[in-house]
C-alpha positions as CSV (number, residue, x, y, z in Angstrom):
1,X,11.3,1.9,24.7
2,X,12.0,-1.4,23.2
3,X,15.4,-2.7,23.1
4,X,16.0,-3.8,19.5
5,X,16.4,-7.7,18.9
6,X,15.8,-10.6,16.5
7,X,12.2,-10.3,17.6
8,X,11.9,-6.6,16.8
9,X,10.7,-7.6,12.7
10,X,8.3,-9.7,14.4
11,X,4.5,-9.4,13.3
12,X,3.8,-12.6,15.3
13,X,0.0,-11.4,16.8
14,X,-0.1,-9.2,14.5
15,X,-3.3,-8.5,12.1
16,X,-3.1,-6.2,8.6
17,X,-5.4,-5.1,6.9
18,X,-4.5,-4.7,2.8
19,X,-6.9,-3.4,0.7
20,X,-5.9,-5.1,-3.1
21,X,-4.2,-7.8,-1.3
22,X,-4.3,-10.6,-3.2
23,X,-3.2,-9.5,-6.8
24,X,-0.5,-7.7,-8.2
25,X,2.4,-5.9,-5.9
26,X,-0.7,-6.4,-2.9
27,X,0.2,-10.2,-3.1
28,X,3.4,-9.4,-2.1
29,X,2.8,-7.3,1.0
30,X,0.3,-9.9,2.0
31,X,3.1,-12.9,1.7
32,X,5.5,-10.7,3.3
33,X,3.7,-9.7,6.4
34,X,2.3,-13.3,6.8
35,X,6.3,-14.7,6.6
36,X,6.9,-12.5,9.6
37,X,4.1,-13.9,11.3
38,X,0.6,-11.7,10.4
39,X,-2.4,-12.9,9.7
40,X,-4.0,-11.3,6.8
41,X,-7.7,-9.7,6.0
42,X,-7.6,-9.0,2.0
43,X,-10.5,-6.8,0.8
44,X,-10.9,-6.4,-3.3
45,X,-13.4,-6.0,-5.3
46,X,-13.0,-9.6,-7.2
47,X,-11.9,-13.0,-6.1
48,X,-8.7,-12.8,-8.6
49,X,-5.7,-14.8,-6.3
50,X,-7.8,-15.9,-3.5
51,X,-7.3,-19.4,-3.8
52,X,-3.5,-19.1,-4.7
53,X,-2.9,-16.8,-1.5
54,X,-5.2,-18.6,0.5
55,X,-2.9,-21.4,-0.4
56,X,0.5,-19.7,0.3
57,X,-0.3,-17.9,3.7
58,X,-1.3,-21.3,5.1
59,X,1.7,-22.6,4.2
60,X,3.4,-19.5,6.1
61,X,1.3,-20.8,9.4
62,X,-0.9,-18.0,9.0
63,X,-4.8,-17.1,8.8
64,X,-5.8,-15.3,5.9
65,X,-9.4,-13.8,5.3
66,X,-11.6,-12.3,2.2
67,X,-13.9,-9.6,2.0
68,X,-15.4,-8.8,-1.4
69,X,-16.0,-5.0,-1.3
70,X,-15.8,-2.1,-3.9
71,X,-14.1,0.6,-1.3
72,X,-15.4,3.4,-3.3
73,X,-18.7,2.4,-1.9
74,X,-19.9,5.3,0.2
75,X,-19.5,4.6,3.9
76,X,-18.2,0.9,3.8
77,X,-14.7,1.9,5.4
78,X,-16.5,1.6,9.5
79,X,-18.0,-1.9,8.0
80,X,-14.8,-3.3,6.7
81,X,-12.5,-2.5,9.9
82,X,-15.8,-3.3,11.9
83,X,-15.7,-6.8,10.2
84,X,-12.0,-7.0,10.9
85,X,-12.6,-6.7,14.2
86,X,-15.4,-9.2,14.3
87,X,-13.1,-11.8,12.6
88,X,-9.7,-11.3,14.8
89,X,-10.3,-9.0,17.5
90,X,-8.2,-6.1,16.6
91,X,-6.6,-4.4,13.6
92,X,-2.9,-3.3,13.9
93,X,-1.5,-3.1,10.5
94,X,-3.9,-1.1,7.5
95,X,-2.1,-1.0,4.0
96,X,-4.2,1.1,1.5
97,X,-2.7,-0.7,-1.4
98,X,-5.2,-0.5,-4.0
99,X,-5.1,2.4,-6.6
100,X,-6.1,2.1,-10.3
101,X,-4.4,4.5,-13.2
102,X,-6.6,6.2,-16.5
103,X,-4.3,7.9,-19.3
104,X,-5.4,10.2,-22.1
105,X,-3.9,13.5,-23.7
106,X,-4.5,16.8,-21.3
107,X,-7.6,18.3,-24.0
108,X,-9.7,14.6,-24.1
109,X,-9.3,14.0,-20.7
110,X,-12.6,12.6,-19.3
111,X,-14.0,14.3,-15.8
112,X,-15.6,11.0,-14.9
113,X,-11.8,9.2,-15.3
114,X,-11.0,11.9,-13.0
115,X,-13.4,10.5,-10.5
116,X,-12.8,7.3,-10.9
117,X,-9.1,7.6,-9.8
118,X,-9.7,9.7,-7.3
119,X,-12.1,7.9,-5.6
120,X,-10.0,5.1,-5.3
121,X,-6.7,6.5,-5.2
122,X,-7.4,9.1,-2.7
123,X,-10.9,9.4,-1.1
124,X,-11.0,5.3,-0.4
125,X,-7.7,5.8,1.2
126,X,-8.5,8.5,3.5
127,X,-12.1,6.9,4.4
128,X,-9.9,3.5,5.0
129,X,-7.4,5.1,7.0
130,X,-9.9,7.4,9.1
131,X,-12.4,4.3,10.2
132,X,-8.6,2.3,10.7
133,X,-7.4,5.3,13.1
134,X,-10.7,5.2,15.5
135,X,-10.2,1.2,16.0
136,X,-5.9,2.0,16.6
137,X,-6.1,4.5,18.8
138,X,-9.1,2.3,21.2
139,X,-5.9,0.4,21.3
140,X,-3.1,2.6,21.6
141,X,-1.3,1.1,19.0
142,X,-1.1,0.6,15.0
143,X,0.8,1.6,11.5
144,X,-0.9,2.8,8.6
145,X,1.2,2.2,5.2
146,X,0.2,4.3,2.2
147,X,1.3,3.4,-1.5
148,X,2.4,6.2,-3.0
149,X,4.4,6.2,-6.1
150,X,7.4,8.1,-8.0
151,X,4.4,10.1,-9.2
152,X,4.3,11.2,-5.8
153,X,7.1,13.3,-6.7
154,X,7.0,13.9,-10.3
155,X,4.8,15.1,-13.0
156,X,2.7,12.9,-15.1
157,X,1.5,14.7,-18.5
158,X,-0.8,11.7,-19.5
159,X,-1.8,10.6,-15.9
160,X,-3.2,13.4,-14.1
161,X,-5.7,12.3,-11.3
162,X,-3.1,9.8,-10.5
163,X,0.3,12.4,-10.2
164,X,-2.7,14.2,-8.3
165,X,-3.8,11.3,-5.7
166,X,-0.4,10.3,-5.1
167,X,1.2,14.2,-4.8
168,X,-2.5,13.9,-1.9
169,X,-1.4,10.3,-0.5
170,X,1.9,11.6,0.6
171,X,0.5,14.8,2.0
172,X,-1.7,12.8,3.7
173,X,0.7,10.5,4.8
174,X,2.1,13.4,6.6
175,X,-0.6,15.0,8.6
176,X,-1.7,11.5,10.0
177,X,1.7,10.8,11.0
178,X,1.3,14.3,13.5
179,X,-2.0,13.9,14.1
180,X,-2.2,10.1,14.9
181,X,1.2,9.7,17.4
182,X,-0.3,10.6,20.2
183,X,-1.9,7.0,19.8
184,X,1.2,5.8,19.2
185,X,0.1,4.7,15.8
186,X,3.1,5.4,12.9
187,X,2.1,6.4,9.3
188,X,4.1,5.8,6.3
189,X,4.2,5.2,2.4
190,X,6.2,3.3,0.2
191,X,7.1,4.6,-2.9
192,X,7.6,1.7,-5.5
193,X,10.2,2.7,-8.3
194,X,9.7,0.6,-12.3
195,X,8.7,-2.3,-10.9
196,X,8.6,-5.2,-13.1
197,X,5.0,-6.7,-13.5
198,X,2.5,-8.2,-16.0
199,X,0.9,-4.4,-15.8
200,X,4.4,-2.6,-16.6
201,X,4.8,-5.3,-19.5
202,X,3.9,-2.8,-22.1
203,X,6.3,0.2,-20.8
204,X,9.3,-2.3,-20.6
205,X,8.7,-3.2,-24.1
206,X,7.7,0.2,-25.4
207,X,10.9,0.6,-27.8
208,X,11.2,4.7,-26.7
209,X,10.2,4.5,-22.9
210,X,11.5,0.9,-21.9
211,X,15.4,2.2,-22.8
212,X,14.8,5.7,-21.5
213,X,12.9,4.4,-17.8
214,X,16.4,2.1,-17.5
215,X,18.9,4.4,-18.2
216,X,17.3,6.9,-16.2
217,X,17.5,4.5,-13.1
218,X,21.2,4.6,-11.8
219,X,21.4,0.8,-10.9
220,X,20.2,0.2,-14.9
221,X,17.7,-2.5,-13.8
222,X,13.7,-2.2,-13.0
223,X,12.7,-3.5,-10.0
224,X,11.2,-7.0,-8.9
225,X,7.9,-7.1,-6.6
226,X,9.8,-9.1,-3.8
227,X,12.3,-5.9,-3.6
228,X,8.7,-4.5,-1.6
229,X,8.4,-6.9,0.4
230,X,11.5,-6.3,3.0
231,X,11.0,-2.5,3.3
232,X,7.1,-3.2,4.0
233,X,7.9,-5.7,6.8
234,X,10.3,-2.7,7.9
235,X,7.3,-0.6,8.3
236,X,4.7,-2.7,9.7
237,X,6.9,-4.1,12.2
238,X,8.5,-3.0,16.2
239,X,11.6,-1.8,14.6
240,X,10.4,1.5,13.3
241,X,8.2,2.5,15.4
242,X,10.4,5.8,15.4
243,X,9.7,6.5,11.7
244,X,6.5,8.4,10.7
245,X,5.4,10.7,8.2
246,X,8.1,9.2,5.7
247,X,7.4,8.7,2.2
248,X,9.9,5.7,1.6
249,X,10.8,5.3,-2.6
250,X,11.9,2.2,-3.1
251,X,13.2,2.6,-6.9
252,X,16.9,1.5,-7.3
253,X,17.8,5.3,-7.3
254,X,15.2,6.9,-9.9
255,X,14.8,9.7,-8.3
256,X,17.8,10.6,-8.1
257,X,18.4,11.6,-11.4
């Protein structure tokens, strides 16, 4: 047991892995761990923010690596931690970040937008984490962070494989969390709320949903990316490495309501 100190939010040492790392809210993970001291291996499937992160983890004092890789690609999960380990020497911190979302009315919806989300959503995720879990538990050691979402919890009419890969991402969450502590490696999820975003643009300015989404959330305002950021370091980091299995929603109170 670790007596809790200043040092205790540390990631000084540290190395995460964040798949989707350098756009969107995976930018934000990737500036937040590196602020607290990790370096960073970014995989996505395009160069999009490279340079620009590249740019603002250096100026953090941290290292920060690429990897261009579709991880729907069958049996690329063992390369990518294997190339992790090649690059740093160890893996402590995987954050299976990247998901993608397909909408269309229950009748025209499309079984090869089914597989598309799932693949991504879901069956990347579990390859990731699996191929992750071997390398962690050589060293006795690790957290896994999952992004789930509030369609974790609720229903999605239009949205289907997505309510279903993020209802799976929690369950998965879960099991890991029992099956992994023997490691001593600690698997959890954020749950980002309305998050404020070039991608949400269109739903905060949708004239019926934009009005309903904030009244609906009890602090009345959508969320900011950087309101991520502090709960992530929370998890990645010594000072809860008592918490596991936990779905986290970080949403201003959505779901409460």
């Amino acid at each position: 047991m670790t007596k809790f100190n200043a040092e205790s939010f540390s990631l000084k040492g540290k190395v995460a892995l964040i798949t989707g790392g350098a756009h969107g809210l995976g930018k934000y993970y990737s500036l937040a761990l590196s602020l607290y001291g990790a370096d960073i291996f970014v995989v996505s499937n395009s160069r999009d923010g490279w340079d620009e992160l590249k740019n603002r983890i250096s100026a953090n004092g941290q290292r920060v690596e690429f990897l261009l890789q579709d991880i729907t690609v069958p049996d690329c999960a063992d390369q990518i931690v294997a190339e992790v380990v090649k690059r740093f020497g160890h893996l402590d911190i995987l954050i299976n970040n990247a998901g993608m979302q397909l909408r269309n009315d229950v009748l025209d919806f499309k079984d090869a937008d089914w597989q598309k989300v799932i693949n991504l959503n879901l069956n990347a995720l579990y390859f990731l984490s699996h191929a992750a879990a071997k390398q962690m538990a050589k060293q006795q050691a690790g957290k896994i962070i999952n992004i789930g979402s509030m369609q974790s919890y609720r229903a999605g009419k239009f949205i289907f494989p997505y309510t279903a890969s993020k209802h799976a991402v929690m369950g998965l969450t879960k099991a890991y969390a029992d099956a992994l502590s023997q490691y001593n490696i600690q698997v959890n999820g954020i749950a980002p709320g309305y998050i404020s975003t070039d991608m949400t643009k269109p739903l905060q300015e949708d004239p019926v949903r934009g009005p309903e989404i904030q009244a609906h959330i009890p602090s009345g305002e959508w969320g900011v990316p950087e309101q991520l950021m502090g709960p992530m370091v929370f998890l990645a980091s010594a000072a809860s490495d008592y918490v596991t299995g936990v779905m986290l929603p970080v949403d201003g109170g959505y779901l409460l309501r």
